[in-house]
PyMOL Python script that loads the backbone (N, CA, C, O; Angstrom):
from pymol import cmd

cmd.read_pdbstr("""\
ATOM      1  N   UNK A   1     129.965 101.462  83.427  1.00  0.00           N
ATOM      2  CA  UNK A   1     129.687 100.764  84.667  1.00  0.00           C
ATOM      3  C   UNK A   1     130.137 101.638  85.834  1.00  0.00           C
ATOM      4  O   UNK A   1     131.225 102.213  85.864  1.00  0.00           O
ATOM      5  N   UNK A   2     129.152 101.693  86.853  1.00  0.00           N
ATOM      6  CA  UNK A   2     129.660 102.678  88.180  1.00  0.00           C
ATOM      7  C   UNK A   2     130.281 101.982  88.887  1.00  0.00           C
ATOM      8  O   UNK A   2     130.036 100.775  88.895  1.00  0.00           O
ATOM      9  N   UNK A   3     131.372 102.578  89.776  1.00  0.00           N
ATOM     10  CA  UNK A   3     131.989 101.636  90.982  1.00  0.00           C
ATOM     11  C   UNK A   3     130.795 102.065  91.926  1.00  0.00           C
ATOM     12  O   UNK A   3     129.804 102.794  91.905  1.00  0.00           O
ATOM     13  N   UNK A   4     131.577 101.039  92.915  1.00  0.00           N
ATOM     14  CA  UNK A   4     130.192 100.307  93.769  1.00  0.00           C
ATOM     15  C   UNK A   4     129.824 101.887  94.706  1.00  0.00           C
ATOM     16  O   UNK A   4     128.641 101.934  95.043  1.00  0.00           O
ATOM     17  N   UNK A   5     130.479 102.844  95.042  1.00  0.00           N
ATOM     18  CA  UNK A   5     130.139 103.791  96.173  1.00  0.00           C
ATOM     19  C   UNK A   5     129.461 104.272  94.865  1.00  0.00           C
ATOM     20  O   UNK A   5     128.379 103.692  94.766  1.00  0.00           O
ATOM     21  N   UNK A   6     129.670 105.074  93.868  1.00  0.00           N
ATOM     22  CA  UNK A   6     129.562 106.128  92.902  1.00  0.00           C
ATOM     23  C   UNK A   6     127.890 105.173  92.907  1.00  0.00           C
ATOM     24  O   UNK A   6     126.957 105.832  93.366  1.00  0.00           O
ATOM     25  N   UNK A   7     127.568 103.813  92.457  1.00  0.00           N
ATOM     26  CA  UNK A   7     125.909 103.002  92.478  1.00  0.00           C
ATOM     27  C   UNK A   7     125.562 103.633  93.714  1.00  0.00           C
ATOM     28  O   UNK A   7     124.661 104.463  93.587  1.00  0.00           O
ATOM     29  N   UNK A   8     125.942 103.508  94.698  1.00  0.00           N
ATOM     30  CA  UNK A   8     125.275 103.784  96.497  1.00  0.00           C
ATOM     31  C   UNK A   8     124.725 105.267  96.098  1.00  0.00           C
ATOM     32  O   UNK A   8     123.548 105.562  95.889  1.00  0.00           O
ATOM     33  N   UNK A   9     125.772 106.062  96.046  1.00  0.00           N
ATOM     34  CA  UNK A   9     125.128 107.294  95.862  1.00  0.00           C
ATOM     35  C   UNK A   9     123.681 107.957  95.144  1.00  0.00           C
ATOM     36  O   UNK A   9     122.671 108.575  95.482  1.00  0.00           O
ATOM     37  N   UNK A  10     124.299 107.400  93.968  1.00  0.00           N
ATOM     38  CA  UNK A  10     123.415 107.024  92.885  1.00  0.00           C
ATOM     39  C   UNK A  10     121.792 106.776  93.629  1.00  0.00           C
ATOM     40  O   UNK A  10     121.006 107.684  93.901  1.00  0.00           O
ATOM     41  N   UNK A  11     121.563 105.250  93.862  1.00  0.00           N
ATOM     42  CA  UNK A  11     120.370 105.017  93.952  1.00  0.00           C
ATOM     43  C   UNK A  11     119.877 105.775  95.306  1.00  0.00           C
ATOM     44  O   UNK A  11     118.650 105.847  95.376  1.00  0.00           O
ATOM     45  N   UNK A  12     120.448 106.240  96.183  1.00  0.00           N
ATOM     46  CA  UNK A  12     120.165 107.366  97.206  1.00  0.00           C
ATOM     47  C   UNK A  12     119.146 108.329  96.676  1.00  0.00           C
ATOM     48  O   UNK A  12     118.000 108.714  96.913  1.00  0.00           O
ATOM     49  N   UNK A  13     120.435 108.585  95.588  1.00  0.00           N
ATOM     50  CA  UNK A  13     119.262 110.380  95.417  1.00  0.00           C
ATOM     51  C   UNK A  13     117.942 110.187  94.951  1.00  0.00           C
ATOM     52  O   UNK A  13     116.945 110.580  95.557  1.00  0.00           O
ATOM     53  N   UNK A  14     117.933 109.513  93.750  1.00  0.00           N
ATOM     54  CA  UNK A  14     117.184 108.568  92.733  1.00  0.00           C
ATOM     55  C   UNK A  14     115.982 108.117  93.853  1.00  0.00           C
ATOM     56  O   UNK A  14     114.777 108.219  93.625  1.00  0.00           O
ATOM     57  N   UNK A  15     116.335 107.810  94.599  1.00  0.00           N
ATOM     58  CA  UNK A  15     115.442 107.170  95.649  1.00  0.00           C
ATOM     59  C   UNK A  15     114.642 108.480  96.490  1.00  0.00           C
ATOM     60  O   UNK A  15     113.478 108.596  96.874  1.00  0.00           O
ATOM     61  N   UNK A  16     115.719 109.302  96.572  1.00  0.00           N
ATOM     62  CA  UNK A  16     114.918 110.077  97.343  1.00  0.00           C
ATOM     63  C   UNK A  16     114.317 111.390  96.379  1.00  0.00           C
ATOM     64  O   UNK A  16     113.531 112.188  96.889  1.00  0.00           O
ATOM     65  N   UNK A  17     114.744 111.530  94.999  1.00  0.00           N
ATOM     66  CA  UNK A  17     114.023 112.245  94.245  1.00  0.00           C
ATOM     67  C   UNK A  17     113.251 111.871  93.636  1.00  0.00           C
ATOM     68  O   UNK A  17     112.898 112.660  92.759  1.00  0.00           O
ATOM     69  N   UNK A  18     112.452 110.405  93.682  1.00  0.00           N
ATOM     70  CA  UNK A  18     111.347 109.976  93.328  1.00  0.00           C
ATOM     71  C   UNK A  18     110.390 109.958  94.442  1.00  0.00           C
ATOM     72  O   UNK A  18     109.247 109.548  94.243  1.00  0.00           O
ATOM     73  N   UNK A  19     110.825 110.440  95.794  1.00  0.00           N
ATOM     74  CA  UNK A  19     110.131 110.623  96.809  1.00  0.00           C
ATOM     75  C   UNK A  19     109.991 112.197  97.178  1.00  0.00           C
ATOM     76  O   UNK A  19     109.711 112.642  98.291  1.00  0.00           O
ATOM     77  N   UNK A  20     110.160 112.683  96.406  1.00  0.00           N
ATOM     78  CA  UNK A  20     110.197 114.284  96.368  1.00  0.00           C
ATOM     79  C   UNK A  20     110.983 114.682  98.289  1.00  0.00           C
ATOM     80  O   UNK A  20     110.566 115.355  99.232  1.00  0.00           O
ATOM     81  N   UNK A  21     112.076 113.942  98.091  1.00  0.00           N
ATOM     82  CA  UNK A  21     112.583 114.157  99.721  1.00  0.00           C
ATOM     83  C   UNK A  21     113.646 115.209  99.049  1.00  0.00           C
ATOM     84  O   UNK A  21     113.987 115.241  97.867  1.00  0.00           O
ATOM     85  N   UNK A  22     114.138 116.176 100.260  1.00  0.00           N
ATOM     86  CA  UNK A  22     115.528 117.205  99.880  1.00  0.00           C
ATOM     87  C   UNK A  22     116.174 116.697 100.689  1.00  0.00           C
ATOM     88  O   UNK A  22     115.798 116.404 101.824  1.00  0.00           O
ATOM     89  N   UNK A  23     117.436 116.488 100.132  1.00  0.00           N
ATOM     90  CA  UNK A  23     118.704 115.637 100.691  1.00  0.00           C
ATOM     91  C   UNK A  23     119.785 116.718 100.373  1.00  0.00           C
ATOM     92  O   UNK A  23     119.888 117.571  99.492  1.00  0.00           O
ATOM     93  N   UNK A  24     120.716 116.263 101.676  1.00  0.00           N
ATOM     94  CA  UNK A  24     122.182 116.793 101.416  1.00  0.00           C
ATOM     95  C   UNK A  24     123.281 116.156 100.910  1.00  0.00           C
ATOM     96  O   UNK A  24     123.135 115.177 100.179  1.00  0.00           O
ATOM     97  N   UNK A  25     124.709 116.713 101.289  1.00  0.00           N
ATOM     98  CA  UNK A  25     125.821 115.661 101.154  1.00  0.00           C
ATOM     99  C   UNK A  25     125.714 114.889 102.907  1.00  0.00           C
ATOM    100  O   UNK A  25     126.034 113.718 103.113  1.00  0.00           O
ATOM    101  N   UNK A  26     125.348 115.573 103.694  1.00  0.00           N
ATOM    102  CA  UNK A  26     125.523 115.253 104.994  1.00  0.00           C
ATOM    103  C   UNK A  26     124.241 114.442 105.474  1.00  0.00           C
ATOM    104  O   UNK A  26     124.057 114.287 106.682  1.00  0.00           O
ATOM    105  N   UNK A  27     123.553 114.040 104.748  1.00  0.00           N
ATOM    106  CA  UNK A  27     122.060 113.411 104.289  1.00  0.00           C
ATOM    107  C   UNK A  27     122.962 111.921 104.118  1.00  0.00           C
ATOM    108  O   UNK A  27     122.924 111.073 105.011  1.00  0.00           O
ATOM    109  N   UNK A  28     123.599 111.769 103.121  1.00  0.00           N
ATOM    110  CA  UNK A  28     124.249 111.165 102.214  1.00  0.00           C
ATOM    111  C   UNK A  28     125.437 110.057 103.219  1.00  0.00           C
ATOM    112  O   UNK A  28     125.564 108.839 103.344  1.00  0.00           O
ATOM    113  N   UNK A  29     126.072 111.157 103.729  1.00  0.00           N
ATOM    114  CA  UNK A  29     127.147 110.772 104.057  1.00  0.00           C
ATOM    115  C   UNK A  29     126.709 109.897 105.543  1.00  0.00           C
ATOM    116  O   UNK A  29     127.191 108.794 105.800  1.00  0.00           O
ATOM    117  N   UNK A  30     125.847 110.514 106.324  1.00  0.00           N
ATOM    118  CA  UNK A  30     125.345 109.653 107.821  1.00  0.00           C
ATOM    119  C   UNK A  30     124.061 108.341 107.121  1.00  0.00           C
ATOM    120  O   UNK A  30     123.533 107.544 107.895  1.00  0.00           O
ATOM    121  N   UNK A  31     123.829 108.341 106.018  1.00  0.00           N
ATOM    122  CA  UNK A  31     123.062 107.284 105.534  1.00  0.00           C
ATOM    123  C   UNK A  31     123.949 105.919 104.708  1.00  0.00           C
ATOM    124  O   UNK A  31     123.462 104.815 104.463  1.00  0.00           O
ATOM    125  N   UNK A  32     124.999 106.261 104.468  1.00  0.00           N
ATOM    126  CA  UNK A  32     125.473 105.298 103.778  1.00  0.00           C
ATOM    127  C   UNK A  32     127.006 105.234 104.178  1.00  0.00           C
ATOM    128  O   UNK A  32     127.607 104.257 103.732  1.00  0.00           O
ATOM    129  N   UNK A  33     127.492 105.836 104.700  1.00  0.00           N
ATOM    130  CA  UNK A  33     128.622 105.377 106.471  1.00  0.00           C
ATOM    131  C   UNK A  33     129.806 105.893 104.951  1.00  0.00           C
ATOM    132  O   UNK A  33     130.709 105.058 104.912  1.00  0.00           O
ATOM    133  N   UNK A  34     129.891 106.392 104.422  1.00  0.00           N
ATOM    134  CA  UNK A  34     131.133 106.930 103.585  1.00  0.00           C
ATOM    135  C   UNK A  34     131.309 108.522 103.950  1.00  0.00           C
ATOM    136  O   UNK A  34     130.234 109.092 104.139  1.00  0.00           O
ATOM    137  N   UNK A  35     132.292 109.202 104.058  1.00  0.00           N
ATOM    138  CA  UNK A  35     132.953 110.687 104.168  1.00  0.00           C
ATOM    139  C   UNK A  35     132.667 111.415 103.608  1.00  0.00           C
ATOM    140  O   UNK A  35     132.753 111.302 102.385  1.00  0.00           O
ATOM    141  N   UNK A  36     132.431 111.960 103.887  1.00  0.00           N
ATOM    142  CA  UNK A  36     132.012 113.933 102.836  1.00  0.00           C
ATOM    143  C   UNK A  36     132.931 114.224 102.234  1.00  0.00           C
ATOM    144  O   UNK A  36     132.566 115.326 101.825  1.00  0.00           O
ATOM    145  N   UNK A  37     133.952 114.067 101.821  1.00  0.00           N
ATOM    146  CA  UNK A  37     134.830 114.016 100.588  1.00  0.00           C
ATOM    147  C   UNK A  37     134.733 113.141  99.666  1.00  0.00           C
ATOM    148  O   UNK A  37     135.011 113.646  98.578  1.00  0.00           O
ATOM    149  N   UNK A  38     134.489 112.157  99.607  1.00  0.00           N
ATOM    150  CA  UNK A  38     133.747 110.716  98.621  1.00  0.00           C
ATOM    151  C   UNK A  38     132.429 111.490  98.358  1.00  0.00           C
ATOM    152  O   UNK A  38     132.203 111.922  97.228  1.00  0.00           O
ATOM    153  N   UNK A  39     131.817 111.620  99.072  1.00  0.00           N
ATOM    154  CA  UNK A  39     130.484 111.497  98.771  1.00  0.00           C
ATOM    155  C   UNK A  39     130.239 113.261  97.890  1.00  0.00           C
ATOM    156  O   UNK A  39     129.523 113.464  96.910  1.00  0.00           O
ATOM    157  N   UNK A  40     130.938 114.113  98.509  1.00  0.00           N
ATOM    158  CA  UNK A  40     131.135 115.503  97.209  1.00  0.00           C
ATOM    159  C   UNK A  40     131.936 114.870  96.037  1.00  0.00           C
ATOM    160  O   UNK A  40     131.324 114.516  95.029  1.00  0.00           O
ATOM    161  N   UNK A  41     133.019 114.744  96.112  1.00  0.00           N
ATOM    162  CA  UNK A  41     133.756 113.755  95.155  1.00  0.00           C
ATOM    163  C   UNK A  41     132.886 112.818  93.840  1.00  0.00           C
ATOM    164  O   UNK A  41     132.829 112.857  92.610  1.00  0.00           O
ATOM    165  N   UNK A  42     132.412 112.166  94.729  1.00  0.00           N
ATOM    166  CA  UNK A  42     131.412 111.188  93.831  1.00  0.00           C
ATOM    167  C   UNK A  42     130.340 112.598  92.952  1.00  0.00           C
ATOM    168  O   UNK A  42     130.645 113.133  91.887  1.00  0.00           O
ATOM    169  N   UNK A  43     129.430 112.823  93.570  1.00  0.00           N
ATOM    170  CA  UNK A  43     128.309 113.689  92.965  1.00  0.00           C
ATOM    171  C   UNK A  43     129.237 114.636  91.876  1.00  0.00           C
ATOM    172  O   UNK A  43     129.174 114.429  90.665  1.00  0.00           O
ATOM    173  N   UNK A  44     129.992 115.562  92.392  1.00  0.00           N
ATOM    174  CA  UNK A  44     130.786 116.342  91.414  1.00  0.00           C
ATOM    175  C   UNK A  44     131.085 115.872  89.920  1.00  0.00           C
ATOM    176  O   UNK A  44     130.538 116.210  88.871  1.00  0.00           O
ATOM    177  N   UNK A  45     132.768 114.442  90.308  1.00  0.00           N
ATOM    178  CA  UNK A  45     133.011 113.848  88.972  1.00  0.00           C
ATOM    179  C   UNK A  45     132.121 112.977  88.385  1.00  0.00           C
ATOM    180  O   UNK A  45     132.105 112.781  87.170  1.00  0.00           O
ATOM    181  N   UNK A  46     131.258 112.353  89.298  1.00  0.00           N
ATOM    182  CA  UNK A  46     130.490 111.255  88.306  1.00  0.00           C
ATOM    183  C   UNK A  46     129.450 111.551  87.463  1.00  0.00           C
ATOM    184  O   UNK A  46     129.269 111.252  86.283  1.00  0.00           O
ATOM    185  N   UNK A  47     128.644 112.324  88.417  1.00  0.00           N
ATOM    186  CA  UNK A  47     127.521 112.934  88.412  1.00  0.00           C
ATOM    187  C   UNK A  47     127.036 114.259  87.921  1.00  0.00           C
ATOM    188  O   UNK A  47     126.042 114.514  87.240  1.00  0.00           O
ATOM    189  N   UNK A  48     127.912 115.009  88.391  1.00  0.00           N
ATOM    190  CA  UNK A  48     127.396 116.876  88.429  1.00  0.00           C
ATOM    191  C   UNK A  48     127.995 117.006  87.151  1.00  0.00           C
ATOM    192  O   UNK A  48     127.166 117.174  86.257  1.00  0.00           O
ATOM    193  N   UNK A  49     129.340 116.976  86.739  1.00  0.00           N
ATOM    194  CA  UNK A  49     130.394 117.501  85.640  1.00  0.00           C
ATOM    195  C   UNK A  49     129.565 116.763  84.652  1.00  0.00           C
ATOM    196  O   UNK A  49     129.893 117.351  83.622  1.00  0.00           O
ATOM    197  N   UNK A  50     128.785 115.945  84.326  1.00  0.00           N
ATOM    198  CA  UNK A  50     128.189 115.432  83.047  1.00  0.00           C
ATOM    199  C   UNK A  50     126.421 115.603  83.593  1.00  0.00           C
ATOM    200  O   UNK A  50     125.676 114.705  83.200  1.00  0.00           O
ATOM    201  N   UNK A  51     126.080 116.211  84.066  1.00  0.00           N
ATOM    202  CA  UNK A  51     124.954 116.617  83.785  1.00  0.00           C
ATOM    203  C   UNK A  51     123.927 115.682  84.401  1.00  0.00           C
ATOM    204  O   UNK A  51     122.791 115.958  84.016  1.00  0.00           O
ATOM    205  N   UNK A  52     123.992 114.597  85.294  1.00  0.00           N
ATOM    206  CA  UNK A  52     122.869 113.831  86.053  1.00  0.00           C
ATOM    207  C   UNK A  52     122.345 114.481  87.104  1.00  0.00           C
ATOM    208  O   UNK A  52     121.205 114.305  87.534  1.00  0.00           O
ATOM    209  N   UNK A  53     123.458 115.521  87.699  1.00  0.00           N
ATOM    210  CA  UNK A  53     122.617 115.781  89.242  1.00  0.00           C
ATOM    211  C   UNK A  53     123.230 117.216  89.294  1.00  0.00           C
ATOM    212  O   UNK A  53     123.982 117.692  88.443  1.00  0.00           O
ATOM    213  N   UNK A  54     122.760 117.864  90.498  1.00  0.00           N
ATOM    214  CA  UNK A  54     123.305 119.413  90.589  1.00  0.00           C
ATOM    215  C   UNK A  54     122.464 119.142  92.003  1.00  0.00           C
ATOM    216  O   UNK A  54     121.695 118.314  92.489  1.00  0.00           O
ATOM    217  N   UNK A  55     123.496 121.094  92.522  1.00  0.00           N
ATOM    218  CA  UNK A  55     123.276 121.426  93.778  1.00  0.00           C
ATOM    219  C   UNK A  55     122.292 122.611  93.830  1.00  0.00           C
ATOM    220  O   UNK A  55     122.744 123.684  93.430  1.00  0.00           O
ATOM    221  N   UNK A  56     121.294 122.590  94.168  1.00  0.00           N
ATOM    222  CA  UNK A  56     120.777 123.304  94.611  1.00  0.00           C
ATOM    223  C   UNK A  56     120.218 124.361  95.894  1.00  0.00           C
ATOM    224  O   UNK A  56     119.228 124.328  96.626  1.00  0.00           O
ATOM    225  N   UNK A  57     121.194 125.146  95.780  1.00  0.00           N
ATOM    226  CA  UNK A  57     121.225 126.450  97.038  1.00  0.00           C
ATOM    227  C   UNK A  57     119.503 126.704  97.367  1.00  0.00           C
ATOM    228  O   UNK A  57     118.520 126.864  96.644  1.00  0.00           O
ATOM    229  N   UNK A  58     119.661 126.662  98.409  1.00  0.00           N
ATOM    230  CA  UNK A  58     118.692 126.930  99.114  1.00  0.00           C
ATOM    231  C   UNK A  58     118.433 128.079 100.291  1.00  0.00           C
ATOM    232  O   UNK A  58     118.774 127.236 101.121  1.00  0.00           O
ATOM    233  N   UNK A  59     118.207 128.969 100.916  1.00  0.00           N
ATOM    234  CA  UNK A  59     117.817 129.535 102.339  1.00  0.00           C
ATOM    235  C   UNK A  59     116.726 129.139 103.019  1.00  0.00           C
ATOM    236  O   UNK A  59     115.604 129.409 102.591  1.00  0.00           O
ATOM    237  N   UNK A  60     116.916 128.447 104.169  1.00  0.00           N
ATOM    238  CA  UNK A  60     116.441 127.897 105.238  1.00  0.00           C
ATOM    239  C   UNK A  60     116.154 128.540 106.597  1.00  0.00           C
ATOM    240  O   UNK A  60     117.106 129.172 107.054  1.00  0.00           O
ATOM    241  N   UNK A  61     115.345 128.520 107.135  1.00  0.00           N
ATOM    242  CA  UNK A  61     115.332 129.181 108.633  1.00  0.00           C
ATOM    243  C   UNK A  61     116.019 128.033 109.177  1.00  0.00           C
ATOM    244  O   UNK A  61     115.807 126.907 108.726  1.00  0.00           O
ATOM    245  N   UNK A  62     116.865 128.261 110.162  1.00  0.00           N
ATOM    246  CA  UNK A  62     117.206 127.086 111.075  1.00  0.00           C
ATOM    247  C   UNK A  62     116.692 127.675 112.524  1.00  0.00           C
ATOM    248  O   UNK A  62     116.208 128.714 112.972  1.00  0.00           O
ATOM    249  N   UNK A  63     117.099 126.357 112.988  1.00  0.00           N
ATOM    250  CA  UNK A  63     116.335 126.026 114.493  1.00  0.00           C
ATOM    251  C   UNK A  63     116.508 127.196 115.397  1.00  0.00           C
ATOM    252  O   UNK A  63     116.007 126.997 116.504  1.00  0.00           O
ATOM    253  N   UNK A  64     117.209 128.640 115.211  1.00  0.00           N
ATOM    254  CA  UNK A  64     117.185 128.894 116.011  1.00  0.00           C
ATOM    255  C   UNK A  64     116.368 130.264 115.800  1.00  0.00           C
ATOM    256  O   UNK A  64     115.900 130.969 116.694  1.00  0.00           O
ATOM    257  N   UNK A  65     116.273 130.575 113.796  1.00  0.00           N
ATOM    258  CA  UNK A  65     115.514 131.693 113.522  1.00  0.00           C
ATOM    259  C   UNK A  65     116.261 132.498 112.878  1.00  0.00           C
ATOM    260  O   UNK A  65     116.042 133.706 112.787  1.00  0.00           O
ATOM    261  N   UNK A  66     117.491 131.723 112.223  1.00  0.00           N
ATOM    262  CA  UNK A  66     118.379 132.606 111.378  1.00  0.00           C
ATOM    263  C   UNK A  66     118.558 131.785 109.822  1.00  0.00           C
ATOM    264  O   UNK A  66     118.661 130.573 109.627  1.00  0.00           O
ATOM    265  N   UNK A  67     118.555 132.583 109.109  1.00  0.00           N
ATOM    266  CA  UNK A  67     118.371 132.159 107.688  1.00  0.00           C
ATOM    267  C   UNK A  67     119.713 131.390 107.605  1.00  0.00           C
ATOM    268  O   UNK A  67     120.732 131.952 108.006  1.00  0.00           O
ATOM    269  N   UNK A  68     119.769 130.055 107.073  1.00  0.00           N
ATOM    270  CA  UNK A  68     120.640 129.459 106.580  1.00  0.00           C
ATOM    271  C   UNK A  68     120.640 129.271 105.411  1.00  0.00           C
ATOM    272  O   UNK A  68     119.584 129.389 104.789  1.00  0.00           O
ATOM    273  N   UNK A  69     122.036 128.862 104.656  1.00  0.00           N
ATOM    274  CA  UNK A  69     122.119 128.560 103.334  1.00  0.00           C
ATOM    275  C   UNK A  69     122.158 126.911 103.346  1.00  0.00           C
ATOM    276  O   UNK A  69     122.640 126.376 104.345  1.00  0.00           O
ATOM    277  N   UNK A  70     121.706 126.154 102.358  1.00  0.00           N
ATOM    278  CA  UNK A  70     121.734 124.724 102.218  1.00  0.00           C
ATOM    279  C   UNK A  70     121.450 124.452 101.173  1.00  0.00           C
ATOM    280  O   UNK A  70     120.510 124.923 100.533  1.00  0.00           O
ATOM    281  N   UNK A  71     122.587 123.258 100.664  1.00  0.00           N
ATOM    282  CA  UNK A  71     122.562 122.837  99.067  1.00  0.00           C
ATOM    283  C   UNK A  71     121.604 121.405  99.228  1.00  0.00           C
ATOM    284  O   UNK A  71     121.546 120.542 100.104  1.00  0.00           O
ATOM    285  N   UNK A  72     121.126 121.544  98.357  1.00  0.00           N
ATOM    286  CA  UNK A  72     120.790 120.066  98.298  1.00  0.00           C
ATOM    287  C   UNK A  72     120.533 119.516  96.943  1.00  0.00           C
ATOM    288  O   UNK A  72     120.193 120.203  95.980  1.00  0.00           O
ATOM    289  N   UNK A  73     120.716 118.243  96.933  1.00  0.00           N
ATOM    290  CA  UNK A  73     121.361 117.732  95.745  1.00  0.00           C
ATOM    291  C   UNK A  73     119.897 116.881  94.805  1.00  0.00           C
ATOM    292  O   UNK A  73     118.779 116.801  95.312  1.00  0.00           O
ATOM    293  N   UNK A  74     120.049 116.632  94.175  1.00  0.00           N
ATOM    294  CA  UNK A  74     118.961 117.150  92.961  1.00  0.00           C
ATOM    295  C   UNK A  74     119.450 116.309  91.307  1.00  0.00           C
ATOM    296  O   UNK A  74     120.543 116.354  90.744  1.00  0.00           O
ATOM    297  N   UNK A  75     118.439 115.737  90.965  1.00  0.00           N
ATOM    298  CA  UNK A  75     118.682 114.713  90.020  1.00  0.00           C
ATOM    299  C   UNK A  75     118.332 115.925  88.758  1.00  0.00           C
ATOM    300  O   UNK A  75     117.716 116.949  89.050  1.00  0.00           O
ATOM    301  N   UNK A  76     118.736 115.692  87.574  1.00  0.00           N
ATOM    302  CA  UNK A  76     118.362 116.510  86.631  1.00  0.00           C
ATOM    303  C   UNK A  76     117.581 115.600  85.712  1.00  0.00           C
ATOM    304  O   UNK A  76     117.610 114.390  85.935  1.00  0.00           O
ATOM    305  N   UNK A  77     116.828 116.119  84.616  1.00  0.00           N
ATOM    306  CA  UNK A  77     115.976 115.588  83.670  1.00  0.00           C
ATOM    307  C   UNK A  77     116.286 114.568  83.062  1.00  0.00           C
ATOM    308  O   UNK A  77     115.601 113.557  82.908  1.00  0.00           O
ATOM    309  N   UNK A  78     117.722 114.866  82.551  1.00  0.00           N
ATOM    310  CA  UNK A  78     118.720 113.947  81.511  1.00  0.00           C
ATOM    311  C   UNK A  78     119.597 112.594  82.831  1.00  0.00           C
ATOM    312  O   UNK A  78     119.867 111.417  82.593  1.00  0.00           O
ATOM    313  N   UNK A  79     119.794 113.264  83.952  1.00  0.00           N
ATOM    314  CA  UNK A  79     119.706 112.364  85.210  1.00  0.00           C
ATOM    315  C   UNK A  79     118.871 111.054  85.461  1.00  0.00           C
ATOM    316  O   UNK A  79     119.187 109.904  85.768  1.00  0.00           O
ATOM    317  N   UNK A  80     117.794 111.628  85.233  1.00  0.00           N
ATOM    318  CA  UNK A  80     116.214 110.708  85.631  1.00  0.00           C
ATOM    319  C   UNK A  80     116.266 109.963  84.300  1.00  0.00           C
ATOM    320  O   UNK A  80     116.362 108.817  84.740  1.00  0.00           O
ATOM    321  N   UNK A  81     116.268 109.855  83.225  1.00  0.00           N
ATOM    322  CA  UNK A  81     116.115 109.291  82.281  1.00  0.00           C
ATOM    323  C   UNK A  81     117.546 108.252  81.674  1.00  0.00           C
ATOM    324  O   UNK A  81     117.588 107.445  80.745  1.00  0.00           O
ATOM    325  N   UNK A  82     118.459 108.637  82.513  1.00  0.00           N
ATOM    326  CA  UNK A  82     119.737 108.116  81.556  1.00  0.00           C
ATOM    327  C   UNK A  82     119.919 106.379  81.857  1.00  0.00           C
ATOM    328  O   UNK A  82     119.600 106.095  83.012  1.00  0.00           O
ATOM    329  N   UNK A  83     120.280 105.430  81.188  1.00  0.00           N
ATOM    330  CA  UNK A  83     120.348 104.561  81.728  1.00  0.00           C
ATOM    331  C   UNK A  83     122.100 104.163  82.458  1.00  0.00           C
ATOM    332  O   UNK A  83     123.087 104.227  81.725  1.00  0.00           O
ATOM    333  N   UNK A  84     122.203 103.820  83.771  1.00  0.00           N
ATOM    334  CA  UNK A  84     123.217 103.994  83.897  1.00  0.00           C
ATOM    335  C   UNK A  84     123.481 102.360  83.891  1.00  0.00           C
ATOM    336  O   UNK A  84     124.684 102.298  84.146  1.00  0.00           O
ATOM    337  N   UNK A  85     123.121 101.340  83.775  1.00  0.00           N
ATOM    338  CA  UNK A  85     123.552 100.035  83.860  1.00  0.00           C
ATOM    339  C   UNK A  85     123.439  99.556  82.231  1.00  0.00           C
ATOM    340  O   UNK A  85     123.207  98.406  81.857  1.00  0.00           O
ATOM    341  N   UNK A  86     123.655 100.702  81.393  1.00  0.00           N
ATOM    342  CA  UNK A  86     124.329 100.252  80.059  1.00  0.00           C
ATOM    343  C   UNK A  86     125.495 100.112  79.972  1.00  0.00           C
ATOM    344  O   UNK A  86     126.198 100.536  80.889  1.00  0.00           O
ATOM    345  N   UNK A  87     126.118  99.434  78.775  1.00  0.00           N
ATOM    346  CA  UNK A  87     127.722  99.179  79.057  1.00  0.00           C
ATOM    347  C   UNK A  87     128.240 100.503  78.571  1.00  0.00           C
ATOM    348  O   UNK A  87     127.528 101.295  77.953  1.00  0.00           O
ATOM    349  N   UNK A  88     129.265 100.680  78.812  1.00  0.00           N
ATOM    350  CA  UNK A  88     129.885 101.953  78.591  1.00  0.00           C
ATOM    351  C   UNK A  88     130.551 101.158  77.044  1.00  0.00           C
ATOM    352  O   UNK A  88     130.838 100.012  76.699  1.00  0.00           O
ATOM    353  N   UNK A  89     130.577 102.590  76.398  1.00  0.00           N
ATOM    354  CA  UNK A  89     131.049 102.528  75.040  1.00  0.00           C
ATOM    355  C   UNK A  89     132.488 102.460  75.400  1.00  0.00           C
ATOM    356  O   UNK A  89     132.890 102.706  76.537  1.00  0.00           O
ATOM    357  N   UNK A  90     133.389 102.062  74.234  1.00  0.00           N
ATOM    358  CA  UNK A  90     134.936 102.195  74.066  1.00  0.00           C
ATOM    359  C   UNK A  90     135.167 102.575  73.401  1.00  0.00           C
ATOM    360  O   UNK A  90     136.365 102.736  73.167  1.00  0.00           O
TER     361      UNK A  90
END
""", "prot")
cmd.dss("prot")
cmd.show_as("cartoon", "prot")
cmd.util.cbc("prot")
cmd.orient("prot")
């Protein structure tokens, strides 16, 4: 069972990787009013360290014409398919 921020996150990405949208942590964090330490926090232990989601580096032109770097976060195969509102084993 997820705690309730670790679900928020969750159906975010899910939401926005069935919408083929690229999202950040800072995507994340001004959409659902929680801190960029929770919200890396969350993706990392819940998520990233067992294989649902990952970061994906990117280079970007930004607004002014200089290549930026940007992660954005990214559901994986075994991600998309897992059921997460099964009960957890003991």
């Amino acid at each position: 069972m997820l705690k309730e921020n670790s679900r928020k996150v969750l159906d975010y990405v899910m939401a926005a990787d069935a919408e083929g949208r690229d999202i950040t942590v800072d995507d994340i964090v001004r959409d659902l009013g929680l801190t960029k330490p929770q919200v890396g926090g969350i993706i990392t232990s819940a998520f990233q360290k067992k294989g649902f989601m990952f970061r994906d580096e990117q280079t970007i032109e930004a607004a002014d014409g200089t290549p930026q770097k940007v992660k954005y976060i990214r559901m994986t195969d075994e991600g998309r398919s897992f059921d997460f509102d099964a009960p957890d084993e003991k």
